[in-house]
TIGU-691844 format. One record per residue (C-alpha): residue number from 0; residue in one letter; z, y, x negated. Coordinates in steps of 0.5 Angstrom, whole numbers, plus 500, padded with zeros to 3 digits. Each point is the difference from the previous one (the first is absolute). Layout:
NODE  pos  code   pz   py   px
NODE  NUM     A    Z    Y    X
...
END
This chain:
NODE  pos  code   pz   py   px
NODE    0     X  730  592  470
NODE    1     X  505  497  494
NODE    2     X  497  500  493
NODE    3     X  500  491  501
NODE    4     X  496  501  507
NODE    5     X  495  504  497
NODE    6     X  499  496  494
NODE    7     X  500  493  504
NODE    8     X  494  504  504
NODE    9     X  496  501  494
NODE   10     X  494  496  501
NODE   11     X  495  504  496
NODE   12     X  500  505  493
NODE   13     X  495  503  497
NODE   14     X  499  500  493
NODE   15     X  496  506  497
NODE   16     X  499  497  492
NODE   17     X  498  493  498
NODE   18     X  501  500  492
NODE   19     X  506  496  498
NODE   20     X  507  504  504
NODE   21     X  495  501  506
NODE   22     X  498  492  499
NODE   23     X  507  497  500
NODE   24     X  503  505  506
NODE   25     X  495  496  504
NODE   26     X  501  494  498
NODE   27     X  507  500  501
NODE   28     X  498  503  507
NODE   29     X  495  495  502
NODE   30     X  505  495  498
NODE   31     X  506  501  505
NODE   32     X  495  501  505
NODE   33     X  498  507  501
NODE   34     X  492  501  501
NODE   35     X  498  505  494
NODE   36     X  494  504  499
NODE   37     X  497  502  494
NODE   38     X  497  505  498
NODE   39     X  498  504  494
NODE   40     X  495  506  498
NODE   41     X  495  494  497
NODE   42     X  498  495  505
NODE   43     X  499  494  494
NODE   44     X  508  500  498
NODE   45     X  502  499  507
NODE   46     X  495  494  500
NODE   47     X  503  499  493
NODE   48     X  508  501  502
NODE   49     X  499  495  506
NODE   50     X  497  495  496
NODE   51     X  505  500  495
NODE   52     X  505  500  504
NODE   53     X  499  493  502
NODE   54     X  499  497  493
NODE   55     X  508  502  500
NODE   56     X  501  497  506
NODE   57     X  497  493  498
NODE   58     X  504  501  493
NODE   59     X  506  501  505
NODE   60     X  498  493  503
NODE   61     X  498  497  493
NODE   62     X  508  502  498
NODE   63     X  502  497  508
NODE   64     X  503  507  501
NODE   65     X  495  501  506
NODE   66     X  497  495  505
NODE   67     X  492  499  501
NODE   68     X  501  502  507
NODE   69     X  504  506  499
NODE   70     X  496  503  494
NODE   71     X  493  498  504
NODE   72     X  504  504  506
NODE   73     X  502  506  496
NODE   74     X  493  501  496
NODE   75     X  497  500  508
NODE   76     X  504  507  501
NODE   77     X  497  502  495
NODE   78     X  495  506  503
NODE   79     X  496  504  495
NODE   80     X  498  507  503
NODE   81     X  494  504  498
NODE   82     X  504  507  502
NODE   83     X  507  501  498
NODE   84     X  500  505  506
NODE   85     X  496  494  505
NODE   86     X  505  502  506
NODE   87     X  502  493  502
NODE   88     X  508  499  502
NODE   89     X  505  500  495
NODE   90     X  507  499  499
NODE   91     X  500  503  493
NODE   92     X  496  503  494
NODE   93     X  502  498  492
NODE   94     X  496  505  496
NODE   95     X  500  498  493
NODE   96     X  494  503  496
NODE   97     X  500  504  494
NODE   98     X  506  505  498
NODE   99     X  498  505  502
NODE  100     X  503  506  505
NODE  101     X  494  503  503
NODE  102     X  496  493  501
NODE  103     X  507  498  503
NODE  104     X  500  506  505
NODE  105     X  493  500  501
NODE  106     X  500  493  503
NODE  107     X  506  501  504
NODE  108     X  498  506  503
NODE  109     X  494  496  502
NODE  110     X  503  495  503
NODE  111     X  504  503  504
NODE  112     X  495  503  504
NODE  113     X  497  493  501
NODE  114     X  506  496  502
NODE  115     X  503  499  505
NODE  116     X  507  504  499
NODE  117     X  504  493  501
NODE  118     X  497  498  493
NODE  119     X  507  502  494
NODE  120     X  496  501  493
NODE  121     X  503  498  494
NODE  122     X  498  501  492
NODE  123     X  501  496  494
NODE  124     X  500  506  496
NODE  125     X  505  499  494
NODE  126     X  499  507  497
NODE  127     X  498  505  505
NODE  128     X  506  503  505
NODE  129     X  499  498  507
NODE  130     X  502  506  503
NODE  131     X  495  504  496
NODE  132     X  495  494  503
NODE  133     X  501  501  506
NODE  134     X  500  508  501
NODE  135     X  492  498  502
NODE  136     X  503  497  506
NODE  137     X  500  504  506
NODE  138     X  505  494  502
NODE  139     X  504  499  494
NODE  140     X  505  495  503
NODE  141     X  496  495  500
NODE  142     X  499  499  493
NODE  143     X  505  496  495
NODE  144     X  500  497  494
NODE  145     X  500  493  498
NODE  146     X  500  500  494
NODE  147     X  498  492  497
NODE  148     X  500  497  493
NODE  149     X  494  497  496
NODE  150     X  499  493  501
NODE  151     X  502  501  507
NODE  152     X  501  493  503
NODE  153     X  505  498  493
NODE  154     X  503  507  501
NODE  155     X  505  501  505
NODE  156     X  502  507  500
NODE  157     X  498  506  505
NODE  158     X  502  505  499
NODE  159     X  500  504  508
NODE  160     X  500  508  498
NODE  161     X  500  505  506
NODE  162     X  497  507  499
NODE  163     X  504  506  501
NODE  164     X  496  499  507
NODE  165     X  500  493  502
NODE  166     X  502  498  507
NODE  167     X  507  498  499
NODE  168     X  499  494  503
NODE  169     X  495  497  496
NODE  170     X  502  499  493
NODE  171     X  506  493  502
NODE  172     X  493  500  505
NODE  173     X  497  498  494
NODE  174     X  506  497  496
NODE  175     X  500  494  506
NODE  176     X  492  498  499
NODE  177     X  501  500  493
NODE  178     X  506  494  501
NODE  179     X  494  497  506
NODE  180     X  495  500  494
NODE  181     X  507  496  495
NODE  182     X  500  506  496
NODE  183     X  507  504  498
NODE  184     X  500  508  502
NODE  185     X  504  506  497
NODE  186     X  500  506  502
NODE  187     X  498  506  495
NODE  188     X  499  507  501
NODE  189     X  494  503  500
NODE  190     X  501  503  491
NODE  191     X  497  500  494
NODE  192     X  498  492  498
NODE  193     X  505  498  507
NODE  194     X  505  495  498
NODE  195     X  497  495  496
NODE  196     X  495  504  496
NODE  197     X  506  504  498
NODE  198     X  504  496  498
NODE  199     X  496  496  495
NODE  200     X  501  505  497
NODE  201     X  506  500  497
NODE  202     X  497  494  496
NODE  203     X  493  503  497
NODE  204     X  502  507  498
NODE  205     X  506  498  496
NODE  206     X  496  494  496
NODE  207     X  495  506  498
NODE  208     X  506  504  498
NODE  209     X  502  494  495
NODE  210     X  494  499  498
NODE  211     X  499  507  499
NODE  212     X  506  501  496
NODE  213     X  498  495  495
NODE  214     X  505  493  501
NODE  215     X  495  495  503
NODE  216     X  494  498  500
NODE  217     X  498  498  507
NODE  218     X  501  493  499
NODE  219     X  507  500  498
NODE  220     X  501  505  506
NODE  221     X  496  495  505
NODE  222     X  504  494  497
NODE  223     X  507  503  500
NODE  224     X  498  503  507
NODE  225     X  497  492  503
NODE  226     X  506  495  495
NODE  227     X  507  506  501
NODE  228     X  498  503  507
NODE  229     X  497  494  504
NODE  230     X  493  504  501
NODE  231     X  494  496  501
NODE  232     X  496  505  496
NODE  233     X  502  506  495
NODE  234     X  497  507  501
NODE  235     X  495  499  496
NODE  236     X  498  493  502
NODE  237     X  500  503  507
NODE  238     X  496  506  499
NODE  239     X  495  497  497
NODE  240     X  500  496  505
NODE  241     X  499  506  506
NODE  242     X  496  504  495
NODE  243     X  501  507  497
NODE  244     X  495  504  505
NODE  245     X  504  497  505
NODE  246     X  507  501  497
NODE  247     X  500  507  497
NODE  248     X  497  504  506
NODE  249     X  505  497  504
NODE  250     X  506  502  494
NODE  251     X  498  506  501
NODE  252     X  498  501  507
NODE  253     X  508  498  501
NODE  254     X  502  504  495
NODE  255     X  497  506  502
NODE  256     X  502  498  508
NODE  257     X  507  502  497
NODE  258     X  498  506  497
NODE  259     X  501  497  493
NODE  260     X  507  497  501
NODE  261     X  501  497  492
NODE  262     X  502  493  502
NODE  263     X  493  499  503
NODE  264     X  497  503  494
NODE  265     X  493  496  498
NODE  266     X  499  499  493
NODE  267     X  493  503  495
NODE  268     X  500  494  497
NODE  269     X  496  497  507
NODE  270     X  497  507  500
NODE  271     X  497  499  494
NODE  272     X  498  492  501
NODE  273     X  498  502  507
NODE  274     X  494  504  496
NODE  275     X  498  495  495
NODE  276     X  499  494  505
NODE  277     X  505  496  498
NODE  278     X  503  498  508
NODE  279     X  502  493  499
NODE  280     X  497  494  502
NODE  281     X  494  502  503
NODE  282     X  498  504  495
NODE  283     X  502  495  495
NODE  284     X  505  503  496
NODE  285     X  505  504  502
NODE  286     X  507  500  497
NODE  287     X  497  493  499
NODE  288     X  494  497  498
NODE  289     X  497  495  504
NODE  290     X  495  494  499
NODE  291     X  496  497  506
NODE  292     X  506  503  503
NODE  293     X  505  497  496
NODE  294     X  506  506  497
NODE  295     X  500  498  492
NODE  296     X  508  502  497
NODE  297     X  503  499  494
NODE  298     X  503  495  499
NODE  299     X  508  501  498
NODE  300     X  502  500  493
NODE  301     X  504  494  498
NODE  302     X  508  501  498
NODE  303     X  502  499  493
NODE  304     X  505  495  498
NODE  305     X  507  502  502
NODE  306     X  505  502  494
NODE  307     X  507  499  499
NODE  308     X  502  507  501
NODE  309     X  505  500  505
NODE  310     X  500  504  507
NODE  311     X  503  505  504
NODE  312     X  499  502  505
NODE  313     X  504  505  507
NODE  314     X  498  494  505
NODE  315     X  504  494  500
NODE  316     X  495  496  505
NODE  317     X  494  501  493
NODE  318     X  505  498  495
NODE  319     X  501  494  504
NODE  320     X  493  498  501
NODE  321     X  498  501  492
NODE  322     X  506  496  498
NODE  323     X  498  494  504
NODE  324     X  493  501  497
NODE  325     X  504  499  494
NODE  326     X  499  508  497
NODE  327     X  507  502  496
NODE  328     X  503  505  505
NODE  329     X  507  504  498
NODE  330     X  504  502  506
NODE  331     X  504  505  497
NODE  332     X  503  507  503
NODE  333     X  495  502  494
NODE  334     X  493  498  496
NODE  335     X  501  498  493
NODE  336     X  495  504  495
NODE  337     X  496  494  500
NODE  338     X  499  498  507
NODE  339     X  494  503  504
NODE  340     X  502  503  506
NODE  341     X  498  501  508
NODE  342     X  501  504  505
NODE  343     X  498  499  507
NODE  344     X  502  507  503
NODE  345     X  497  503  507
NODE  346     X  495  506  499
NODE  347     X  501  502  493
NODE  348     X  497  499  494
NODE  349     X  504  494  496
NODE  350     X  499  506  494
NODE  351     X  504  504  504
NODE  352     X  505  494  503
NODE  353     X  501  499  492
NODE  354     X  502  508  498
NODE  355     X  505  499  506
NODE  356     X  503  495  499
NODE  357     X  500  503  492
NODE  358     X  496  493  498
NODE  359     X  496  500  493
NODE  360     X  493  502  504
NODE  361     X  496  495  494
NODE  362     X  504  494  502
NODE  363     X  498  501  508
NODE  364     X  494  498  505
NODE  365     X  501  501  508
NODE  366     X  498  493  505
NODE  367     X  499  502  507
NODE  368     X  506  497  504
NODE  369     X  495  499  506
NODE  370     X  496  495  494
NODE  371     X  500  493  504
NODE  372     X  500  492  499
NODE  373     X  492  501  498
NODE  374     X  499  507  496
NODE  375     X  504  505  497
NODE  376     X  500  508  497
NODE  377     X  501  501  493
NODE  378     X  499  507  498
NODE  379     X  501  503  493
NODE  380     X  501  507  498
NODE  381     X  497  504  494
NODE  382     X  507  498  497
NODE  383     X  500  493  500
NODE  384     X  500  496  495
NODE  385     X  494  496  499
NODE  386     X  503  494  498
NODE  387     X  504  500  505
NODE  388     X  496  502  506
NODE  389     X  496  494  498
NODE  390     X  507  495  500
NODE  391     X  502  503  506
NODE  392     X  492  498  502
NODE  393     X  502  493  497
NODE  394     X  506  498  504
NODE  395     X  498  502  508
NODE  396     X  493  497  498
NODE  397     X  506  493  498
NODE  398     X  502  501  507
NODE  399     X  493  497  503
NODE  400     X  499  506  503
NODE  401     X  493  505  499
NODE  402     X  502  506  496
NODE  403     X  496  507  502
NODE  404     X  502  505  494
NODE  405     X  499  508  502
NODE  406     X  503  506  497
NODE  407     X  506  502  502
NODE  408     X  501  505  506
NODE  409     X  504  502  505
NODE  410     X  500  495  506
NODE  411     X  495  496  496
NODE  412     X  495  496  504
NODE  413     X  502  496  506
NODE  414     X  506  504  502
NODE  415     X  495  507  500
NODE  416     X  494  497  504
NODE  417     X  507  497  505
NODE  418     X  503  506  500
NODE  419     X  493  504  502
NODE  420     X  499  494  506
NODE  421     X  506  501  503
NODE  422     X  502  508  500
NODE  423     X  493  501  502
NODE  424     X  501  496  507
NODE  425     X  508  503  501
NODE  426     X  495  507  499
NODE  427     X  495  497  506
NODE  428     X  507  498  503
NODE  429     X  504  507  499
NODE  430     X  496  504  503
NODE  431     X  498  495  507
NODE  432     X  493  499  497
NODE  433     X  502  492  503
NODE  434     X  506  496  502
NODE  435     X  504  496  494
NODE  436     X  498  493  503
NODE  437     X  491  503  501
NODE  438     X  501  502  493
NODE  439     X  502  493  497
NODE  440     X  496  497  505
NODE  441     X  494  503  498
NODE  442     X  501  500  492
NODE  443     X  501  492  500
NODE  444     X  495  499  505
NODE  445     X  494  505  497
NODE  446     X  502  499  493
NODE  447     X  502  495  499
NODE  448     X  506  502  496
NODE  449     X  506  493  501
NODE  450     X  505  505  504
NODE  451     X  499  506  503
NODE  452     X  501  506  496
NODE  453     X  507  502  503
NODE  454     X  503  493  501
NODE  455     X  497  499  492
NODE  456     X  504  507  498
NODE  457     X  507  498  505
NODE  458     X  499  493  495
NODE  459     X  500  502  493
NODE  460     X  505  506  502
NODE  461     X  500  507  504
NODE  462     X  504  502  494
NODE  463     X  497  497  495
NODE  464     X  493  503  502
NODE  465     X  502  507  501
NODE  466     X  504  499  493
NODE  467     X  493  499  498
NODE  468     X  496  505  502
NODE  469     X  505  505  498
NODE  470     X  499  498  494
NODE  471     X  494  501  500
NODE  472     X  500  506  503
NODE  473     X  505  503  495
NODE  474     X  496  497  493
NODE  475     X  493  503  503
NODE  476     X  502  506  504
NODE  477     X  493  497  505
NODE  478     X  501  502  507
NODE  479     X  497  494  501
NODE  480     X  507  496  499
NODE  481     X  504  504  505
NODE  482     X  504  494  505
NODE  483     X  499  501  507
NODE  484     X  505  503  504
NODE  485     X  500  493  505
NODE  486     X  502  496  493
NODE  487     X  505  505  497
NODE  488     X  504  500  507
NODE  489     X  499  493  500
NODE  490     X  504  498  494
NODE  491     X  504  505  501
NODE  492     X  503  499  507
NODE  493     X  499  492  499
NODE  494     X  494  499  505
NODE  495     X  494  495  499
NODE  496     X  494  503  499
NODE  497     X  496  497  505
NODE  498     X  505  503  505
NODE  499     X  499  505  503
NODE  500     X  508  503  502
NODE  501     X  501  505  506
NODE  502     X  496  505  501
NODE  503     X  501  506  505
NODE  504     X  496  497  506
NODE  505     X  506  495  499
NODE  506     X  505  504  501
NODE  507     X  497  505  506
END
């Protein structure tokens, strides 16, 4: 039977599980039209589950998305069971309870022996490998992951991993009822954090290295990261939002799952927090307080007046925008003694750029060259003159835009957390964890990221990024930093990140 065949006949799924993931499953299901069966160790959250499942079919009526018939329809194939085991047919059963392994294995080795070996299993698992689920099976190609995203019905992503024993027919089997339920599949090999999860962290672990090394505070991060880089959420809002009990064990656990690669490196700062209670949102305080749930940030300091000291700087485009901003601007091969200078480079400190360039250190700041319409970085190194560092304040402030003033290191703030996201995935792609395309298309999905991490570095520039980490790497010396080889090759040889070139089994 053809993956499409198989998904077209699933009439009925089984959903072990009813807290929030269990609950969305099945009311994506119940929806286009698949019978569901609930069940759940406590009997009143399958009553609870069902009944909150139909409040959000009404809400979708409400809002015109759903009709009243089609929303009484699909509360009517809902089916509470008294026993996960009950032996009634199904097609599929979607295991989504507690994460962990041996409740996991127990389950399904029970289920195996009161279903009918037609039935495929499914785990939600977001952390637990899928082989080592299966390992109670004495069938283990029947058993897959579908890994969906909290909340389900909004979240279009699912990730499909296949153990290192799943039938081979059975991951595009389920790729293709995922596209009948009108969500998007990808493909994700059975590793640590799978795709996305992995990914992600490039983001986090890089914001925790900032804040640990003292340039911002996790406001000034999260506004750069949201204004710069288009991120719907900085990484301190984001894991506040998840919740350090959630997001420290999963850095570890990935961390730990790459037998302590250093790009994954989790951070002690969220180790320590994690022990004083400070999870976030729902503990309400984290990186943030928060008040009847609402985040308290400081509010931005206001500018100073501009000055009429000129300024000089090595990007023509910034001379260009403090000029209409009526800011004096000197536009000779050379500063004057008087003029306060801005460098832009790409992974060094504005210092270093300054001693290069033999420029006087206490005249110089650096500003981000990613800095956008809305927002800009200005640094300040030990050296700088105040009275500068405040005019150089005073005249990007002129140009209308935010100015978030950090300590001046190499790569600063935008570039770094950038650099991390996009070498990150060419890692995930380098070593054939998912194809270019999945890769892109699950970041941009899952996390919300405005393009996908290797579209987002081809953008920027595949040079200019290894420029980056490059320079990082050799200021710090931290593994950390080390570029993948699939983005060295690409830069090298011309080739766009998101392609995957010619490999062996093109050419035999």
């Amino acid at each position: 039977m053809l993956p499409g065949e198989w998904a077209e006949r699933v009439t009925t799924v089984r959903m072990i599980g009813t807290g929030v993931m269990g609950r969305g499953i099945a009311q994506i299901c119940a929806a286009a039209g698949i019978t569901v069966q609930l069940a759940d160790a406590r009997p009143d959250a399958v009553e609870s589950a069902v009944t909150e499942i139909g409040r959000m079919y009404d809400k979708l009526v409400g809002k015109g998305r759903m009709s009243a018939e089609d929303a009484e329809a699909a509360s009517g194939r809902l089916v509470p069971l008294s026993d996960a085991l009950d032996p009634a047919e199904c097609d599929l059963v979607v295991e989504a309870v507690r994460e962990d392994l041996e409740t996991k294995r127990e389950l399904f080795a029970k289920l195996e022996r009161a279903l009918s070996q037609h039935a495929v299993f499914a785990t939600n698992t977001s952390s637990l490998q899928v082989t080592s689920i299966a390992t109670a099976l004495q069938d283990p190609s029947r058993l897959a992951g579908l890994h969906f995203f909290n909340p389900v019905p909004l979240m279009r992503l699912v990730e499909v991993v296949p153990g290192a024993r799943t039938a081979a027919h059975l991951p595009d089997a389920l790729a293709e009822l995922v596209r009948r339920l009108g969500h998007t599949p990808v493909r994700a090999t059975d590793t640590p954090g799978f795709l996305v999860n992995h990914a992600g962290r490039g983001l986090v672990t890089e914001a925790l290295q900032i804040l640990s090394e003292d340039l911002a505070a996790p406001e000034d991060v999260d506004r750069v990261a949201r204004d710069m880089l288009g991120l719907r959420m900085g990484p301190f809002e984001l894991m506040d939002l998840t919740g350090l009990d959630v997001t420290h064990p999963a850095m570890e656990s990935i961390f730990h799952g790459y037998y302590g690669d250093p790009r994954l490196r989790p951070s002690p700062i969220t180790r320590s927090r994690l022990e004083a209670g400070l999870l976030g949102r729902k503990t309400g305080e984290g990186f943030y307080r928060y008040e009847d749930g609402v985040k308290q940030e400081r509010t931005e300091p206001a500018a100073p007046e501009p000055t009429s000291r000129p300024v000089w700087s090595d990007d023509a485009a910034l001379l260009d925008s403090l000029a209409d901003a009526g800011i004096p601007v000197e536009r000779e091969d050379e500063p004057s003694s008087a003029a306060v200078v801005l460098l832009t480079p790409y992974g060094h400190s504005a210092a270093s750029a300054a001693l290069s360039a033999q420029l006087p250190a206490e005249l110089v700041c650096g500003v981000d060259p990613l800095s956008t319409a809305t927002r800009c970085t200005l640094t300040v190194h030990p050296a700088t003159d105040r009275d500068v560092a405040r005019a150089a304040w005073a005249a990007l402030a002129a140009t209308g835009r935010a100015v978030t003033i950090v300590r001046d290191a190499p790569g600063m703030i935008a570039q770094r957390l950038l650099a991390s996201i996009v070498n990150t995935s060419c890692f995930i792609a380098e070593q054939r964890l998912a194809t270019p395309a999945d890769i892109d298309t699950a970041v941009r999905l899952a996390l919300a990221y405005p393009r996908g991490p290797l579209e987002w570095g081809q953008q920027v520039g595949v040079r200019r990024v290894l420029t980056v980490l490059r320079a990082l790497h050799s200021a710090t010396g931290d593994p950390r930093y080390r570029p993948s080889r699939w983005l060295v090759e690409r830069a090298d040889l011309g080739l766009a990140l998101d392609e995957a070139g010619t490999a062996v089994a093109d050419v035999l």
